[in-house]
N, C-alpha and C positions, 0 to 999 in steps of 0.2 A: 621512786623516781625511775623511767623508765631508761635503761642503760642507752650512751652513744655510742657514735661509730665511728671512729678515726680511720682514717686512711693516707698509708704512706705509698711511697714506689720505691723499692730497692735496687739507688745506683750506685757504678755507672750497671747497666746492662749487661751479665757476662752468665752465660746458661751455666755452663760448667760450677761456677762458681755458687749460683743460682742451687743447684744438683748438692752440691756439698754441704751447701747451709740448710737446707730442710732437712735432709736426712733420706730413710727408706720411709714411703707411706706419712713423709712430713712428720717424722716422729721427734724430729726437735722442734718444730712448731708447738707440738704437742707439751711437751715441756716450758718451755715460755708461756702456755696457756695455764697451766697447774701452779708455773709459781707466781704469776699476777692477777692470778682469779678473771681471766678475761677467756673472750673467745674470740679465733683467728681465722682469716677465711683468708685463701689467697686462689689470683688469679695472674701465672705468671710471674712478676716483678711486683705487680700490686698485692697488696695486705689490707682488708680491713679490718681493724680493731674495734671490740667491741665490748664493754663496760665502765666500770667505774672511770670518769674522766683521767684521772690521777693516774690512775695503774695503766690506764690506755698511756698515757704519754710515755710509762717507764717502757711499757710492753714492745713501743715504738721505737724509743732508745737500744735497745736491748737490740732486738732486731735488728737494727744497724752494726752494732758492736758486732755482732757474730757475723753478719753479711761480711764486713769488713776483713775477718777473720777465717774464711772459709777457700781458702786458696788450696787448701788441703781438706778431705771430708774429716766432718766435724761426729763424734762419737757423744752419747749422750752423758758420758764421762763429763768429757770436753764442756758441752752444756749448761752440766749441773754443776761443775765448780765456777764456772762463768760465770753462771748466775748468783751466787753467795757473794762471789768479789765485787758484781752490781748492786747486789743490797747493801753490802757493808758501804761503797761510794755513795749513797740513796740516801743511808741513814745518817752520814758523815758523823760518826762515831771516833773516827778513828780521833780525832781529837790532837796530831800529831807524834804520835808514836813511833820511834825509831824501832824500827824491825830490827831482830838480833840478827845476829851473824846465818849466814845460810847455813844449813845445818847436813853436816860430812856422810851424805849414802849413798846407794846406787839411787835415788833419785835425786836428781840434779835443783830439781823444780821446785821441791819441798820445802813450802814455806805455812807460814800463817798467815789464814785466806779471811780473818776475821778480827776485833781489834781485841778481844779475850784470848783469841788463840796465840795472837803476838805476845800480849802479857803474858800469857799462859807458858810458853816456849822462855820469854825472858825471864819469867820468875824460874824456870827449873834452873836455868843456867846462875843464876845467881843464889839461890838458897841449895841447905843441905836438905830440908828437905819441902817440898812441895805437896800441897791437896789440887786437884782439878777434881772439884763436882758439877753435875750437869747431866741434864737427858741423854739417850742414845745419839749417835750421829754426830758429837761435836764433837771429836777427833781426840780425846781425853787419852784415851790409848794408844791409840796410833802416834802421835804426837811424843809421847813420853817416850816409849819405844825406837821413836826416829831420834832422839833426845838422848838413848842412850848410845845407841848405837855412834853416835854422833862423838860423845864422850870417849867411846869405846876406840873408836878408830882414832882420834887423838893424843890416845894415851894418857888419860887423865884417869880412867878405872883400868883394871887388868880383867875383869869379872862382870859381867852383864844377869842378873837374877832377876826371874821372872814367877809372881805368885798369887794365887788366886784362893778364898775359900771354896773348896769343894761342897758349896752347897748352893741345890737349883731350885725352884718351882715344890720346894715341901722335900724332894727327893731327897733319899742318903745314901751314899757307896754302896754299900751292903746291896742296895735294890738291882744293881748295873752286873751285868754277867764281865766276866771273865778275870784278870791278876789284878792286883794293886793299879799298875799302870797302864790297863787298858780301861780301867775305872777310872783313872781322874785323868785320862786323856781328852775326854771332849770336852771338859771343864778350862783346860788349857790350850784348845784349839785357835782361838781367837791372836793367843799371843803368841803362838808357832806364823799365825800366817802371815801375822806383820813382820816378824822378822823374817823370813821368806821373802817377804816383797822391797824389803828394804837392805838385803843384806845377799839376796840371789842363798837358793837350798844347796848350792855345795858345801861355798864358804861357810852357814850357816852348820850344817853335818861335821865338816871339818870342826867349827867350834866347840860342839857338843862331846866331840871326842876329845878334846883336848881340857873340859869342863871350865870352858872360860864364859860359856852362857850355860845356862842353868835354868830349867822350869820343873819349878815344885808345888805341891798344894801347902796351902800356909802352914798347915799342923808338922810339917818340916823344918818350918824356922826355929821352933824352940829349942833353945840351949845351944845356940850358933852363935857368934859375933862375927860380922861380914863386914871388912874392912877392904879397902880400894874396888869397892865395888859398886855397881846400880843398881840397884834394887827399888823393881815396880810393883806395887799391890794393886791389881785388878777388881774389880766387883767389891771392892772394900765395904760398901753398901752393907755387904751378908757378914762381916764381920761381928764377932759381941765385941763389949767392949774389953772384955780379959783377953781375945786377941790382937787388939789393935795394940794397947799396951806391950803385948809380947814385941809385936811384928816392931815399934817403934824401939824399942828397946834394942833391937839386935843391931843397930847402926851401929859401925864401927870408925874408927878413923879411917881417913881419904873415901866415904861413903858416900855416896849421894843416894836420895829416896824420893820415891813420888807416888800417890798417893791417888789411886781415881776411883770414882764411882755415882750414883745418881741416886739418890737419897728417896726420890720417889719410888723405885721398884726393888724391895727389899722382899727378898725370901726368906728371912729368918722366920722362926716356930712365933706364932701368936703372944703376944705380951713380951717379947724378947727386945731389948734395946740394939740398935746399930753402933756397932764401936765408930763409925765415919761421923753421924751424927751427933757423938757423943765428945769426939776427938775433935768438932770444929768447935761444940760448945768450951771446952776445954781450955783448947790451945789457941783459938784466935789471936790471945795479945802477947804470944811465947813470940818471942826477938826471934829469928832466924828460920822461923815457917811464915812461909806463904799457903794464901789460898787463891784457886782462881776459879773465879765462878761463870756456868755458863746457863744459857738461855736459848729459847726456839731460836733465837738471832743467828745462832752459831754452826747449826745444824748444818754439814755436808756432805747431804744424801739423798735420793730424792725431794723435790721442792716439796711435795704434800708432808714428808715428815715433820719441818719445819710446821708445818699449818695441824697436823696432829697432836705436837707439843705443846702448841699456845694453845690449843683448842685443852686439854688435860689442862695446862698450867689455870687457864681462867676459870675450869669448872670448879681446879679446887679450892680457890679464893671463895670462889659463889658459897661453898659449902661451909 
């Protein structure tokens, strides 16, 4: 069916404003165009849209929303989370969900932009301990991280621990030049920079010296018990199963745990089991864990990432 063409006009009229909501080179046009599979042609004030009828009308909506929005120039940041919080409205998912409590960082904003990620936020807060599985992009780490820090500044942990199995793409330490800790440094990079972004690097330095945050590679945890503390496991995906066991074990009283990774892109050695896969077959009906699962729906990151995921999720059903 050959695609139509919708056409809107974006009022009232105000260039400035006009200037802000495109962006440089219409590069948030650009974006609206990738995440509704449509194509945009603008003249001026006028927009026409151009594909599937459906996606044209969201494409048009959408449009609006940020025209409305663009009093200030709009970054493709701005954009891309805007557009998740229209699909979540699109899909009316939410279903009624009371959003937890905002959650204590230097980002004021910081919420759940999706109805998994609200679960997901409300199940850390109420379990000792938590899984978040799911693709790249759906804020599984980020989230948790903001989760703790959130605890942390409350006073509910003294201790913020952060870990990850040092293992990538087949590689092992041995292979990486330089100490112990400039080896399993870029393994733990990921969860330096969220804290970074949610806690500002002084505060964060100041912490580290006082060892009230902590990031190690999991082969660290053994023979610990870590009580009033939060403790994240990263990339749990690469875990065996003799470490997850470990890693769950070393809960201690006043503990909280969380639990992320994405079951599809596992490094482990050939014929090796994932301790994350292994721990949801396990534990799913253990009282006092939650799991929260996510989906290309959840994705906030580029709009094609979302469209990359479903595209992988449905090959692998075909297969």
């Amino acid at each position: 069916m050959k695609p139509k063409s919708f056409d809107i006009a974006l009022i009232p009229l105000d260039n400035a404003r006009l200037a802000n909501f495109c962006g440089v080179l219409d590069e948030n046009l650009r974006q609206i165009e990738a995440a509704y599979d449509v194509a945009i042609s603008r003249r001026g004030e006028h927009c026409r849209i151009s594909g599937d009828p459906g996606q044209s009308r969201l494409a048009a909506q959408a449009l609006q929303y940020f025209y409305e929005r663009a009093k200030a120039p709009l970054s493709i940041d701005d954009v891309q989370l805007g557009l998740v919080e229209l699909v979540r409205q699109a899909n009316a998912r939410s279903q009624a969900i009371q959003p937890p409590a905002g959650l204590l960082t230097r980002k004021s904003d910081l919420h759940g932009r999706t109805p998994n990620q609200v679960a997901y936020i409300r199940n850390i807060q109420e379990h000792d301990i938590t899984f978040g599985i799911g693709p790249a992009g759906t804020g599984k780490t980020y989230l948790a991280v903001a989760s703790a820090v959130d605890a942390f500044e409350r006073d509910q942990v003294s201790r913020i621990v952060l870990t990850r199995p040092a293992v990538e793409a087949g590689e092992r330490l041995g292979f990486l030049p330089g100490d112990l800790a400039q080896k399993v440094d870029p393994y733990l990079r990921p969860l330096y920079d969220a804290l970074y972004d949610l806690m500002g690097f002084d505060k964060v330095a100041k912490l580290f010296e006082k060892a009230s945050i902590e990031v190690a590679p999991l082969a660290y945890m053994r023979g610990r018990t870590l009580n009033h503390s939060f403790i994240i496991l990263d990339e749990a995906q690469n875990t065996t199963p003799e470490q997850m066991k470990m890693f769950l074990t070393r809960i201690g009283i006043g503990a909280k745990a969380v639990i992320t990774g994405d079951v599809t892109q596992t490094d482990l050695g050939k014929g090796q089991k994932s301790g994350l896969i292994e721990a949801r077959r396990i534990l799913k009906d253990v009282r006092g864990i939650a799991f929260s699962e996510f989906s290309a729906d959840d994705v906030v990151r580029h709009p094609l990432v979302a469209r990359i995921v479903a595209a992988y999720e449905a090959q692998e059903k075909h297969d």
